[in-house]
Biopython code that builds the backbone (N, CA, C, O; Angstrom):
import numpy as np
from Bio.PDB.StructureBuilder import StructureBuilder

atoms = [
    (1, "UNK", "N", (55.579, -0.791, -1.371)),
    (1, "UNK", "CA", (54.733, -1.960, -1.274)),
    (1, "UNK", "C", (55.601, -3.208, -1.107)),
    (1, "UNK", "O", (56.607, -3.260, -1.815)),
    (2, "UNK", "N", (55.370, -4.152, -0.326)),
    (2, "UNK", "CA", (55.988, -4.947, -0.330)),
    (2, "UNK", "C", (55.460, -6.284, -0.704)),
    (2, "UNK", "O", (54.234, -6.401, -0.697)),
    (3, "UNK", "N", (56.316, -7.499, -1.088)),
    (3, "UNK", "CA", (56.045, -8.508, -2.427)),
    (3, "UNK", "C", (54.696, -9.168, -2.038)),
    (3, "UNK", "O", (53.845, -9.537, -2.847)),
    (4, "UNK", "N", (54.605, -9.283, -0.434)),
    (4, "UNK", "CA", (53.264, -9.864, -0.193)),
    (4, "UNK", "C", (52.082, -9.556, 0.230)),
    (4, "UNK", "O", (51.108, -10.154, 0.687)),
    (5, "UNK", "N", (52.523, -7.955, -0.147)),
    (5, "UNK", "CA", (50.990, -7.345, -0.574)),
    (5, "UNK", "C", (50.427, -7.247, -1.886)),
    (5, "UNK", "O", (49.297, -6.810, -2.107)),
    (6, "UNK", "N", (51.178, -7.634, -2.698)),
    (6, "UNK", "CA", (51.107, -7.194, -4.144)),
    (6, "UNK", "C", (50.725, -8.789, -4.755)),
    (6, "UNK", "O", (49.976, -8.895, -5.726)),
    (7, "UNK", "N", (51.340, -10.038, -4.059)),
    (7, "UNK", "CA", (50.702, -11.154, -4.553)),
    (7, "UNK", "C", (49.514, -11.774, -3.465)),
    (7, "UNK", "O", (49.614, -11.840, -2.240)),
    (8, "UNK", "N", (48.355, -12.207, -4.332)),
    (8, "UNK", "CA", (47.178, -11.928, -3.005)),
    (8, "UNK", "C", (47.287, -13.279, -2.850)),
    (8, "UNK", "O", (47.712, -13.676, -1.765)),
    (9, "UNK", "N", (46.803, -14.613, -4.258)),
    (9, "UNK", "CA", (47.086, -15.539, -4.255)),
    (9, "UNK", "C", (46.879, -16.307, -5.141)),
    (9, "UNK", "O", (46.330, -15.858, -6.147)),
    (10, "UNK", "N", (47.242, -17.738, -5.088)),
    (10, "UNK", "CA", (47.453, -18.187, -6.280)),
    (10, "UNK", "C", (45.795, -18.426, -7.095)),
    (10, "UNK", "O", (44.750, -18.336, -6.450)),
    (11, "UNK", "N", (45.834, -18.721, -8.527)),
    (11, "UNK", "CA", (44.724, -18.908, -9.100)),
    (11, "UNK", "C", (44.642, -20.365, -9.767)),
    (11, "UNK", "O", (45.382, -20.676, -10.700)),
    (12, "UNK", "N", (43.742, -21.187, -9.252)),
    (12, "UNK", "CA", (43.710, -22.708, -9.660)),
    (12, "UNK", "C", (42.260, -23.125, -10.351)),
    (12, "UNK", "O", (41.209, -23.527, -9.851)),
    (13, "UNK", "N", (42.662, -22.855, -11.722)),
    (13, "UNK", "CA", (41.503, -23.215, -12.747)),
    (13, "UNK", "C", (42.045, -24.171, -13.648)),
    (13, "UNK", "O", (43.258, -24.247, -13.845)),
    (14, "UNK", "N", (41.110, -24.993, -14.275)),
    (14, "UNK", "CA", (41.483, -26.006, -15.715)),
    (14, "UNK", "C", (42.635, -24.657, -16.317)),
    (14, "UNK", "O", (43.810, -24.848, -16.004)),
    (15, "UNK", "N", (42.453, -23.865, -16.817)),
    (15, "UNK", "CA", (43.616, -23.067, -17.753)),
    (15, "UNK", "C", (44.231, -22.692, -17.111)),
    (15, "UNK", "O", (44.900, -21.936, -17.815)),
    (16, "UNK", "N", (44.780, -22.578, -15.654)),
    (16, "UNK", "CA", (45.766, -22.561, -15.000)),
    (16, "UNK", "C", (46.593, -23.508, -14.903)),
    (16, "UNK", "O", (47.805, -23.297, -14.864)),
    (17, "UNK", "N", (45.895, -25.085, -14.830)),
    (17, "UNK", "CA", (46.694, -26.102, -14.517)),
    (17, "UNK", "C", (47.383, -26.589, -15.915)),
    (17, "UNK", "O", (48.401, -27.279, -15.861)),
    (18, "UNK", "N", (46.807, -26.217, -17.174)),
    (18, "UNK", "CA", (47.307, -26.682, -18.306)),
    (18, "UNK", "C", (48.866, -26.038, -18.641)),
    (18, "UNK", "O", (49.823, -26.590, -19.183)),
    (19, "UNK", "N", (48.682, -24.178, -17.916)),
    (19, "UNK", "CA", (49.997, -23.952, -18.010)),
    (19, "UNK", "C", (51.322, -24.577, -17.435)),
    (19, "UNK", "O", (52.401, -24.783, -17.991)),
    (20, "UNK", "N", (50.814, -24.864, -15.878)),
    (20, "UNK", "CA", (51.881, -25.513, -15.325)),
    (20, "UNK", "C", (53.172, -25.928, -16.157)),
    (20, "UNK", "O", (54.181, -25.225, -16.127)),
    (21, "UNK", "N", (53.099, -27.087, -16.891)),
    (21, "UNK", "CA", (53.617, -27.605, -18.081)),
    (21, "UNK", "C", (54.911, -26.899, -18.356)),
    (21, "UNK", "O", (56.080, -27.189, -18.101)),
    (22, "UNK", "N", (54.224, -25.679, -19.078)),
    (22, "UNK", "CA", (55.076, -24.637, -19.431)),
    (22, "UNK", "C", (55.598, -23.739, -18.993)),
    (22, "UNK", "O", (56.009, -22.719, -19.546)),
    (23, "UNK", "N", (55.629, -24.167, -17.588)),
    (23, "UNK", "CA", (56.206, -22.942, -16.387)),
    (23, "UNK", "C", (55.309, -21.442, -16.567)),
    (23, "UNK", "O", (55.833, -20.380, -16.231)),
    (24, "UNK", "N", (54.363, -21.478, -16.950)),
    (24, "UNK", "CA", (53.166, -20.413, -17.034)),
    (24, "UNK", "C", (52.289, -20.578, -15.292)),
    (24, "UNK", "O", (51.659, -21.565, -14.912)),
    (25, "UNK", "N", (52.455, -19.670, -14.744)),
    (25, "UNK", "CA", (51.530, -19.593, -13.449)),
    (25, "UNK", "C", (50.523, -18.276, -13.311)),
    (25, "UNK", "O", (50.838, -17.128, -13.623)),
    (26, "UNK", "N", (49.149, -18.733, -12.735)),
    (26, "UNK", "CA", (48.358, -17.630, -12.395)),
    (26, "UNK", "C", (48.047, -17.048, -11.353)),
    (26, "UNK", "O", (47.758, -17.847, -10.463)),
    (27, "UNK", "N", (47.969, -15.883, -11.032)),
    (27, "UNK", "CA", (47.857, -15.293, -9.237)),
    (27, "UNK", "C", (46.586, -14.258, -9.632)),
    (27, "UNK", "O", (46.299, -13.675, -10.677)),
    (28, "UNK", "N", (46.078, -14.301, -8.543)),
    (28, "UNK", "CA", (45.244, -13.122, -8.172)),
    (28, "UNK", "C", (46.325, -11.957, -7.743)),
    (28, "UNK", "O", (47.379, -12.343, -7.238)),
    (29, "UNK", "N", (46.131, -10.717, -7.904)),
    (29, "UNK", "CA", (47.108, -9.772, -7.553)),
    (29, "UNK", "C", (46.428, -8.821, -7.378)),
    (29, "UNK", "O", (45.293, -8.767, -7.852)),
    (30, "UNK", "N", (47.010, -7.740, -6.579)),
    (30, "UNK", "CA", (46.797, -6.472, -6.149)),
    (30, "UNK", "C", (45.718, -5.240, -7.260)),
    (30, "UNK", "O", (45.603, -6.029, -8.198)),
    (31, "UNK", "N", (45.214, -4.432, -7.568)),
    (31, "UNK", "CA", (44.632, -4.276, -8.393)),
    (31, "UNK", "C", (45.237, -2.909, -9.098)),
    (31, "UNK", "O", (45.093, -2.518, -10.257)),
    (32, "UNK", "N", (46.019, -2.274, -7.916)),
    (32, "UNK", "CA", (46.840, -1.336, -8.374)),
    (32, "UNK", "C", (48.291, -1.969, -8.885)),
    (32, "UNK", "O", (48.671, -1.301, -9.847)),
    (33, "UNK", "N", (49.127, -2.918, -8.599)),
    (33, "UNK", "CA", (50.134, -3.174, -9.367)),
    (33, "UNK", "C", (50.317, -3.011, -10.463)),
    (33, "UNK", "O", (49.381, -2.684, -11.192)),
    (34, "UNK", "N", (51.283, -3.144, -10.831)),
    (34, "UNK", "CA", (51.833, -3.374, -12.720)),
    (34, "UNK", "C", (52.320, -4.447, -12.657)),
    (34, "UNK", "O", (52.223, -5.298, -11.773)),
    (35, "UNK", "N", (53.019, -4.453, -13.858)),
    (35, "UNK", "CA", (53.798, -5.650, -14.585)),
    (35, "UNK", "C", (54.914, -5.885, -13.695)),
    (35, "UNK", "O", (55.182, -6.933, -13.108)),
    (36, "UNK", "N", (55.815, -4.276, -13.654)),
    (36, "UNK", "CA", (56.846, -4.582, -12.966)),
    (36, "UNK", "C", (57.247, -5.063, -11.635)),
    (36, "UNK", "O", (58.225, -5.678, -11.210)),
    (37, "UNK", "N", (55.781, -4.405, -10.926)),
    (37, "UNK", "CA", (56.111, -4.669, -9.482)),
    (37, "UNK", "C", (55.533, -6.390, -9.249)),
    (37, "UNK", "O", (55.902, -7.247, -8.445)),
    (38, "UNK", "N", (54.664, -6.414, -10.147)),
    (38, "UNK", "CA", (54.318, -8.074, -10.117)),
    (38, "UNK", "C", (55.662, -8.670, -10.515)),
    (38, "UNK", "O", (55.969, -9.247, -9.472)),
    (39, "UNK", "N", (56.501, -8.855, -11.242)),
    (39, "UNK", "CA", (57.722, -9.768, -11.984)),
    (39, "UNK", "C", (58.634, -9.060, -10.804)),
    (39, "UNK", "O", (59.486, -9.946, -10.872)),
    (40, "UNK", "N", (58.985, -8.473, -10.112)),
    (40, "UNK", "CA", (59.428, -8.301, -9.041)),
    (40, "UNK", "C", (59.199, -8.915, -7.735)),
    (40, "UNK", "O", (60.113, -9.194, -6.959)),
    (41, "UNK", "N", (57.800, -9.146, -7.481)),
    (41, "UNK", "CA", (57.206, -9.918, -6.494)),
    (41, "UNK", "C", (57.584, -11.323, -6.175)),
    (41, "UNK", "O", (58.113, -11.907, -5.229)),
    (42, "UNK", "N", (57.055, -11.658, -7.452)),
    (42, "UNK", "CA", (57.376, -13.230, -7.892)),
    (42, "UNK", "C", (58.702, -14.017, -7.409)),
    (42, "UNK", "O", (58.842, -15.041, -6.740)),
    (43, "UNK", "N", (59.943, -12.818, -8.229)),
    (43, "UNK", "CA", (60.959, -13.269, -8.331)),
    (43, "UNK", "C", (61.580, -13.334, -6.162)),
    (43, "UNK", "O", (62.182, -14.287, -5.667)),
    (44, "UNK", "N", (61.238, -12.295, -5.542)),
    (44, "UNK", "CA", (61.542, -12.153, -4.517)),
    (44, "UNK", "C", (61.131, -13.530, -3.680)),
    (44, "UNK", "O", (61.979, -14.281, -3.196)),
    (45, "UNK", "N", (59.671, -13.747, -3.586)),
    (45, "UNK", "CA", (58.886, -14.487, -2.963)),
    (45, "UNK", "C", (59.088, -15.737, -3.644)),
    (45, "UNK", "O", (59.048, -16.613, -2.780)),
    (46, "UNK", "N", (59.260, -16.180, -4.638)),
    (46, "UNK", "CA", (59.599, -17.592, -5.049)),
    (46, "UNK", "C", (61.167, -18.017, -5.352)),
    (46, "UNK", "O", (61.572, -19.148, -5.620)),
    (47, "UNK", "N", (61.678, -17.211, -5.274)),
    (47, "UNK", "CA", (63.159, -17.141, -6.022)),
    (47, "UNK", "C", (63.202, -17.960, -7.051)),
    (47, "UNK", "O", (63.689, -19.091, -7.060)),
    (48, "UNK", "N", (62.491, -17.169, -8.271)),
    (48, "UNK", "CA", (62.649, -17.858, -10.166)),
    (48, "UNK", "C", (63.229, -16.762, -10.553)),
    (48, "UNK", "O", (63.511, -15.820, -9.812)),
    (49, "UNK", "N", (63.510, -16.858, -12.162)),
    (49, "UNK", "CA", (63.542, -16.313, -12.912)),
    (49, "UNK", "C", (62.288, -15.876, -13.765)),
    (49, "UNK", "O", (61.750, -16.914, -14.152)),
    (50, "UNK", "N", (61.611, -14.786, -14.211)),
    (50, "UNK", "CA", (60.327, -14.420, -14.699)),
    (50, "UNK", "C", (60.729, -13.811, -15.974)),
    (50, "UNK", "O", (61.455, -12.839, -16.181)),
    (51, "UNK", "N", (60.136, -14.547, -16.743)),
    (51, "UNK", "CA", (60.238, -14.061, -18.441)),
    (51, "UNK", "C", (59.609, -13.115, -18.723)),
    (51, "UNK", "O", (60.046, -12.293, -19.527)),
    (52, "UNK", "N", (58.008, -12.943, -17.931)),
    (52, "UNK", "CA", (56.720, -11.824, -18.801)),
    (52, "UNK", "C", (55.775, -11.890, -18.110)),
    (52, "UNK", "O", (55.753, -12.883, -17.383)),
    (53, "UNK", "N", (55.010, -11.262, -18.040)),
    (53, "UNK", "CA", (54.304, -10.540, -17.109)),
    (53, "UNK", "C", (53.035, -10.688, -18.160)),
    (53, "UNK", "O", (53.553, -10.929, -19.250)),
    (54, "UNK", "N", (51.567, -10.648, -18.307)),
    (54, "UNK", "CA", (50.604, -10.480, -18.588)),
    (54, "UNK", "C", (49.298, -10.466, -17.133)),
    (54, "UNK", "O", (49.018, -11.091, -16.110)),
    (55, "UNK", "N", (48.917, -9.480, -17.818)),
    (55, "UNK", "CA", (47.874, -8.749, -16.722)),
    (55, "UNK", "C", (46.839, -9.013, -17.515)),
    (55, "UNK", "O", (46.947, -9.006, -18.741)),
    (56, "UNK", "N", (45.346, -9.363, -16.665)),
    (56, "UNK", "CA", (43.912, -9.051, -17.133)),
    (56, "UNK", "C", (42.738, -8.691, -15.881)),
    (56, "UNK", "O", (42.449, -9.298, -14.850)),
    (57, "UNK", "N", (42.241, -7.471, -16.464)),
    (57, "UNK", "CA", (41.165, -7.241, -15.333)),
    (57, "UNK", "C", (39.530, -7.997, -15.611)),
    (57, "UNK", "O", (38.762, -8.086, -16.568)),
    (58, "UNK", "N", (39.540, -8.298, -14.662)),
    (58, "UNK", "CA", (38.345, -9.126, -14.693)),
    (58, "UNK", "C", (37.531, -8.598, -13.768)),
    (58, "UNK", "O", (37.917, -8.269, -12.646)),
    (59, "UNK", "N", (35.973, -8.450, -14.321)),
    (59, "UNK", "CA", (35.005, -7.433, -14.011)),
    (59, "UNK", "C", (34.364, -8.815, -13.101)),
    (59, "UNK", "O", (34.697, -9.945, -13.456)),
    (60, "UNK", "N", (33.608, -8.655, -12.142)),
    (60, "UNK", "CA", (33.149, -9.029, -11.102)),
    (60, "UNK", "C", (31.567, -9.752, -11.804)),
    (60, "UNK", "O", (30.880, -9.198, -12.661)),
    (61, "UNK", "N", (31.271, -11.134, -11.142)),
    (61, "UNK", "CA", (30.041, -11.676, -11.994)),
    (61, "UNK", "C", (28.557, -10.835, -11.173)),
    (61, "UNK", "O", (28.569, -9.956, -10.312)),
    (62, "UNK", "N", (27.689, -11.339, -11.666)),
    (62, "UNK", "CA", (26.229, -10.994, -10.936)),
    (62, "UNK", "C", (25.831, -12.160, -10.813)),
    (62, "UNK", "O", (25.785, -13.089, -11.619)),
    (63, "UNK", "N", (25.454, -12.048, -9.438)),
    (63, "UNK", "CA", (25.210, -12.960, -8.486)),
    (63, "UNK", "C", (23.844, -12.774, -7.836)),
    (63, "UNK", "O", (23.547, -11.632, -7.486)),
    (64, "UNK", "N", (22.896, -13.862, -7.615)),
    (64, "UNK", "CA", (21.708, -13.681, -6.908)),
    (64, "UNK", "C", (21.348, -14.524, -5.853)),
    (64, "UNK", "O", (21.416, -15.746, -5.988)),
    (65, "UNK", "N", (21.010, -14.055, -4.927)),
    (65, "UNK", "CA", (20.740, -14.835, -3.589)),
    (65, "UNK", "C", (18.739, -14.224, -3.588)),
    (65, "UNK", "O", (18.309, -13.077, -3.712)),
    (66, "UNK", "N", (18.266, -15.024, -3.474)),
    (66, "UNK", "CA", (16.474, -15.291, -3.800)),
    (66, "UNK", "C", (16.370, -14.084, -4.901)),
    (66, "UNK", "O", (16.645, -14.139, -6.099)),
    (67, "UNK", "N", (15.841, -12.864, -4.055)),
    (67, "UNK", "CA", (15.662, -11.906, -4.741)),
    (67, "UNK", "C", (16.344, -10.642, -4.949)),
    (67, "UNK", "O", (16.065, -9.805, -5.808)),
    (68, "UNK", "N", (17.255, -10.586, -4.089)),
    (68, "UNK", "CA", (18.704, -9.966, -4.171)),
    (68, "UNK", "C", (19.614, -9.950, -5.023)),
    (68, "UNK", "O", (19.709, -11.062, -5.544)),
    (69, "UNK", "N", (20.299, -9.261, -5.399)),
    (69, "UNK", "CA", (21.352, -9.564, -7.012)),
    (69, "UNK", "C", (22.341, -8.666, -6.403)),
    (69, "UNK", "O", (22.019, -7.799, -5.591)),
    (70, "UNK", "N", (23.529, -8.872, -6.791)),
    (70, "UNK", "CA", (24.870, -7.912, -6.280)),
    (70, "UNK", "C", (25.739, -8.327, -7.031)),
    (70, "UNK", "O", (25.395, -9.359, -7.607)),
    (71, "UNK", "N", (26.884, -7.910, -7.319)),
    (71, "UNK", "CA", (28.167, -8.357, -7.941)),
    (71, "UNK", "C", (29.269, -9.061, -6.893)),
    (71, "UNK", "O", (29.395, -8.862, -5.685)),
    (72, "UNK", "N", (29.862, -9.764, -7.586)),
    (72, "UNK", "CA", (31.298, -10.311, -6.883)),
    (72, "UNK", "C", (32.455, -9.444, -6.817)),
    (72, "UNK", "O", (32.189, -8.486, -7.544)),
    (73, "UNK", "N", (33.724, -9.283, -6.261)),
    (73, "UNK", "CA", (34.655, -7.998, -6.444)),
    (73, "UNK", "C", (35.102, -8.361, -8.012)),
    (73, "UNK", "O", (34.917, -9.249, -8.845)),
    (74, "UNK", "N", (35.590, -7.488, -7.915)),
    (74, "UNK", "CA", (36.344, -7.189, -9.366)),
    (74, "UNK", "C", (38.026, -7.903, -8.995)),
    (74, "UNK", "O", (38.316, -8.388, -7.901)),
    (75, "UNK", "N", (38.763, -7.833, -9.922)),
    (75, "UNK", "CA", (40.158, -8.633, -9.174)),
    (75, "UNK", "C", (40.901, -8.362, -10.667)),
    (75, "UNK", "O", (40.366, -8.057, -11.733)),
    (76, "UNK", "N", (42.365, -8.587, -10.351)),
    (76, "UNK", "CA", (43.559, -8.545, -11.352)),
    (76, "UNK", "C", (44.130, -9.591, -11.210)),
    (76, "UNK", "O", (44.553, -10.156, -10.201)),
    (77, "UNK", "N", (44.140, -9.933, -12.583)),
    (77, "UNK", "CA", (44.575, -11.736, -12.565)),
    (77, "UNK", "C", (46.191, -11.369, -13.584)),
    (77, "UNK", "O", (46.232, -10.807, -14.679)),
    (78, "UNK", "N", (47.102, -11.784, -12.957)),
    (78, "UNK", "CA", (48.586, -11.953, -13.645)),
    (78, "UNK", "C", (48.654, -13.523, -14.099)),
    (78, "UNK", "O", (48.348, -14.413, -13.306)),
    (79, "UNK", "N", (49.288, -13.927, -16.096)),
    (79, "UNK", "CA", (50.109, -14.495, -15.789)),
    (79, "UNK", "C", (51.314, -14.516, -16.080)),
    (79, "UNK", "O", (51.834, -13.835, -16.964)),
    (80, "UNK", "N", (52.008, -15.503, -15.178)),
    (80, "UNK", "CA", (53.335, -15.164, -14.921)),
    (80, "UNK", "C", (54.009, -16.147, -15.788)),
    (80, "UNK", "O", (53.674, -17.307, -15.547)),
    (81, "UNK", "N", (54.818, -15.999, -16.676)),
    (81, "UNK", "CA", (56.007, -16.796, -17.333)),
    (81, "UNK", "C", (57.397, -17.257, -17.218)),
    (81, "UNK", "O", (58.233, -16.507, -17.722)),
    (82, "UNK", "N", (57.776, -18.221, -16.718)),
    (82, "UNK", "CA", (59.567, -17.850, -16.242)),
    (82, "UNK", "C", (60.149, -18.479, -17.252)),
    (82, "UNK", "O", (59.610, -19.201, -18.091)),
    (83, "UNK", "N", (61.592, -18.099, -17.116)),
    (83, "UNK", "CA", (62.599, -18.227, -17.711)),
    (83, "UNK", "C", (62.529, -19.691, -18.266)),
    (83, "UNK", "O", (61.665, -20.332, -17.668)),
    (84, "UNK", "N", (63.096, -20.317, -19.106)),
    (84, "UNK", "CA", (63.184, -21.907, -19.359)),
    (84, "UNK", "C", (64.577, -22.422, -18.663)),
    (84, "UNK", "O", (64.662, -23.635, -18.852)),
    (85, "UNK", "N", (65.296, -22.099, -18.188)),
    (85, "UNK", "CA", (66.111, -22.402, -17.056)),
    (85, "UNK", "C", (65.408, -22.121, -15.705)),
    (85, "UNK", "O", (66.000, -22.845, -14.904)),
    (86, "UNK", "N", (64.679, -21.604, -15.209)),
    (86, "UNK", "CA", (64.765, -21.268, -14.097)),
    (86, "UNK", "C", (63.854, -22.548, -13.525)),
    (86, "UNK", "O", (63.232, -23.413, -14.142)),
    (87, "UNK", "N", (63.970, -22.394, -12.586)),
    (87, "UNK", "CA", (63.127, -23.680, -11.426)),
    (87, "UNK", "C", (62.099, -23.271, -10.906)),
    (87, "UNK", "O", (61.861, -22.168, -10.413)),
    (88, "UNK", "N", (61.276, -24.438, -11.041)),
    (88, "UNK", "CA", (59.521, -24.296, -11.175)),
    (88, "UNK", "C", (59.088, -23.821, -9.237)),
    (88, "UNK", "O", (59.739, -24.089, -8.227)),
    (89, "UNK", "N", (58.079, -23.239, -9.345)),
    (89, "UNK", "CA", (57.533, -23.010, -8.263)),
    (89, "UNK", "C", (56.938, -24.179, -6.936)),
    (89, "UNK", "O", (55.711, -24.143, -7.035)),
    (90, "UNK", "N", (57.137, -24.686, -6.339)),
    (90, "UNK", "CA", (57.373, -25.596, -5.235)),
    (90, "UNK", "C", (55.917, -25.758, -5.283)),
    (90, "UNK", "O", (55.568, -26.839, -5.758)),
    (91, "UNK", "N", (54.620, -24.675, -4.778)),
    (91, "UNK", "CA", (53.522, -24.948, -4.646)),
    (91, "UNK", "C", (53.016, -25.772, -5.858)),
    (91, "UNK", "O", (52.422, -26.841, -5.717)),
    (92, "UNK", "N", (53.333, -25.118, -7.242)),
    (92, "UNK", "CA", (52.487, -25.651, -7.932)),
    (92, "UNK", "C", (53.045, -27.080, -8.500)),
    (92, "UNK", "O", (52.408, -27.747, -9.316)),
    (93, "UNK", "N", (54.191, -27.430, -8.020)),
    (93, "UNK", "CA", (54.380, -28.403, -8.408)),
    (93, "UNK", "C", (53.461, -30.261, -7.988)),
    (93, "UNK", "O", (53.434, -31.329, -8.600)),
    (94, "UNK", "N", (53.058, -29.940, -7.107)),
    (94, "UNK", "CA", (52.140, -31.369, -6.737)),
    (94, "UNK", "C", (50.950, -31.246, -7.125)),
    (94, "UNK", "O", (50.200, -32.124, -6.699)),
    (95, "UNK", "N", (50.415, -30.343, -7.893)),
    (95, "UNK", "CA", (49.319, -29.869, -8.876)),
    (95, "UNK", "C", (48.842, -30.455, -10.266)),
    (95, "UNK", "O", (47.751, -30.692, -10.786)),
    (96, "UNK", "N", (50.541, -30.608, -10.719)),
    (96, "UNK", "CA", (50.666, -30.593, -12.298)),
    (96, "UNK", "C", (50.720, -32.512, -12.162)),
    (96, "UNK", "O", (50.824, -33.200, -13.177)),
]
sb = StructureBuilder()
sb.init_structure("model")
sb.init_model(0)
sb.init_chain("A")
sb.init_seg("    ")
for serial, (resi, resn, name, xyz) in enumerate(atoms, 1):
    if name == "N":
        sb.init_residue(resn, " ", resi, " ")
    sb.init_atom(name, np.array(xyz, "f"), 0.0, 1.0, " ", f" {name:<3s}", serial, name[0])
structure = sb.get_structure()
């Protein structure tokens, strides 16, 4: 697999932007990845240093259009932690 199939893209919510701060970032990711191949990804595609890895699966909402109801996809949300030396991510920096 390679790094930019495995990171889909970034995730920009109020509790995303609070991490910034703390060099904490959130991505949408692949749904089969792990930890490792995510903190691998990262490091390739951004060139940081990555402290930790936390994964959460998040189940898809219900959604209704008139009388129709369906779900949204399901998705794997990473976040990512780097090093306290390492240098912050370029995108998210005009964010914070």
């Amino acid at each position: 697999m390679f790094a930019e199939d495995i990171i889909l893209k970034p995730l920009l919510t109020e509790k995303g932007y609070d991490g910034i701060a703390d060099k904490k970032y959130m991505f949408i990711v692949k749904k089969s990845a792990n930890k490792t191949q995510i903190k691998a990804a990262v490091e390739k595609l951004f060139g940081v240093d990555v402290k930790s890895v936390n994964t959460v699966n998040c189940k898809g909402k219900l959604k209704r259009m008139g009388r129709n109801e369906g779900y949204t996809p399901d998705y794997k949300k990473a976040i990512v932690q780097l090093e306290a030396d390492s240098k912050t991510i370029e995108f998210f920096d005009s964010l914070s």
